[in-house]
Each structure stands twice: as C-alpha cells, then as structure tokens.
C-alpha positions in Angstrom: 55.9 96.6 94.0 59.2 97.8 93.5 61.9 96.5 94.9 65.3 98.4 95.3 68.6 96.0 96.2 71.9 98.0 96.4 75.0 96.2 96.0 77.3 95.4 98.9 80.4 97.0 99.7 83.8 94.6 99.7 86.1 96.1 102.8 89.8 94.5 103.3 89.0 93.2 106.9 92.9 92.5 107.2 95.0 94.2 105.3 98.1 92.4 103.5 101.4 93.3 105.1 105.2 93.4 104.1 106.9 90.2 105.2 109.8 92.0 106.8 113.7 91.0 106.8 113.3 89.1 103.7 117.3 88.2 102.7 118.4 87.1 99.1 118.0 82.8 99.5 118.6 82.3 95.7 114.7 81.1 95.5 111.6 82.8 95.6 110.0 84.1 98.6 106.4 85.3 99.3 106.5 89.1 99.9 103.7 89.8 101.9 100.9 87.9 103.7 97.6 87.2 102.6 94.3 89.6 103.4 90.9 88.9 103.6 88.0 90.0 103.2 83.8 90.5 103.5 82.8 90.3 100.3 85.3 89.5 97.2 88.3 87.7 96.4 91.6 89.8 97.0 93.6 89.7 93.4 97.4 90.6 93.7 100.0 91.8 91.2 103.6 92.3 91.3 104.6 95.4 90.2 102.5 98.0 88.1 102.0 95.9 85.1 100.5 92.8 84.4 97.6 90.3 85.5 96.0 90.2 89.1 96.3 86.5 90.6 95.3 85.0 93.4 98.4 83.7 94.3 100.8 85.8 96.8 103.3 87.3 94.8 107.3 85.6 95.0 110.5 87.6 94.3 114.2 86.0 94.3 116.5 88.7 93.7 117.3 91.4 96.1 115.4 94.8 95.6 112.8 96.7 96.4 109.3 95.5 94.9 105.6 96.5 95.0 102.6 94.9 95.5 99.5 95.9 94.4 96.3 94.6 95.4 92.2 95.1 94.8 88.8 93.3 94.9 87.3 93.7 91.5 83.9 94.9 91.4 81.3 92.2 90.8 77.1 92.2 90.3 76.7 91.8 93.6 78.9 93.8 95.7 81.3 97.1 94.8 85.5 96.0 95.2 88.2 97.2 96.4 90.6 100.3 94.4 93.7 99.1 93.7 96.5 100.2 96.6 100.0 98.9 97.2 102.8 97.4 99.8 106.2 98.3 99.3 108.6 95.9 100.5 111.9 94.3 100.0 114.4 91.8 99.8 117.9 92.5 101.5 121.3 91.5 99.4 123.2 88.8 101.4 125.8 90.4 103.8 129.0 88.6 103.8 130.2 88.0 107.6 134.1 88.6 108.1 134.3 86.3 111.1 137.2 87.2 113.6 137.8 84.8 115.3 139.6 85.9 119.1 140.6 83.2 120.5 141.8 83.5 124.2 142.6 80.8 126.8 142.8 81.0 130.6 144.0 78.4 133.0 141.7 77.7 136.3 143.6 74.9 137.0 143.0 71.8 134.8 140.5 73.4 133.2 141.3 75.5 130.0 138.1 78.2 129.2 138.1 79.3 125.3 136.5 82.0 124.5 134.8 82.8 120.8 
C-alpha cells in the first residue's frame, strides 16, 4: 500500500491592517492589527531586517514604517511568502488656538461664544 499525504496549505484568513491616524504619544504604539490564520502561526517583523516575532510590531517616533509579515513553512503544511503593510505615525500638530470671544446681551443673560 502506498500512501500519498500532501502537505496543507497556510492561507491568511484576515489579513493584518494599518492602524490608521496613529499620532506621535512619546510611547510605543502597535502599528497594525493582528491576522489569523488556517494553518500556521503569523510571524511579524518591523522593517526589512531582522527577526520575525510573534508580537505586533510598536513604533514611537513619527515616520513612515513597514511591516512585514509570513507563515513559515512547516512539515505539515506550506506558509505564507513574506508581504508587507505600510503605515505610519503622524508628527504632533501644534494647535494655535484663537480664541474669539464675543458676548451678547438677551437681557440678564450674557451668551459667550468660543
């Protein structure tokens, strides 16, 4: 008897995404949201170099950062190639507050308006 057992295939059933209007905080921030999958662990990796994690990559500084993500291949089941999610965190926008400031009289009652 011979006995033939292909491996499975791993397929991203939801897809990581950019978290979006990320704004410099001074602490890091999780850039995107976790996926999942069938079949296989997703591994992430900030930026081109370096080791995949489980862990969701965190960025503090404003810029524009990368994400790459894959499910390795493994004896049971074929992974994921490597793709990526570009995404980014905004600088802090200082607010120049005018304030107007104008009263009317409706009797005893003074309305200020902002």
């Amino acid at each position: 008897i011979n006995v033939n057992i292909s491996k499975g295939k791993s397929v991203i059933t939801t897809v990581p995404t950019a978290i979006g209007f990320l704004v410099y905080m001074g602490q890091p921030q999780p850039l995107i949201t976790e996926g999942t999958s069938n079949f296989g662990t997703i591994l992430y990796r900030l930026g081109s170099e370096g080791e995949y994690s489980t862990t969701l990559p965190e960025a503090t500084e404003p810029g524009i950062y990368k994400v790459y993500y894959k499910i390795e291949d493994s004896d049971d089941y074929e992974g994921v190639p490597e793709q990526y999610i570009e995404t980014k965190i905004d600088a802090k926008t200082p607010v120049d507050i005018h304030q107007r400031q104008s009263s009317q009289m409706f009797g005893a009652v003074t309305a200020l308006y902002l």
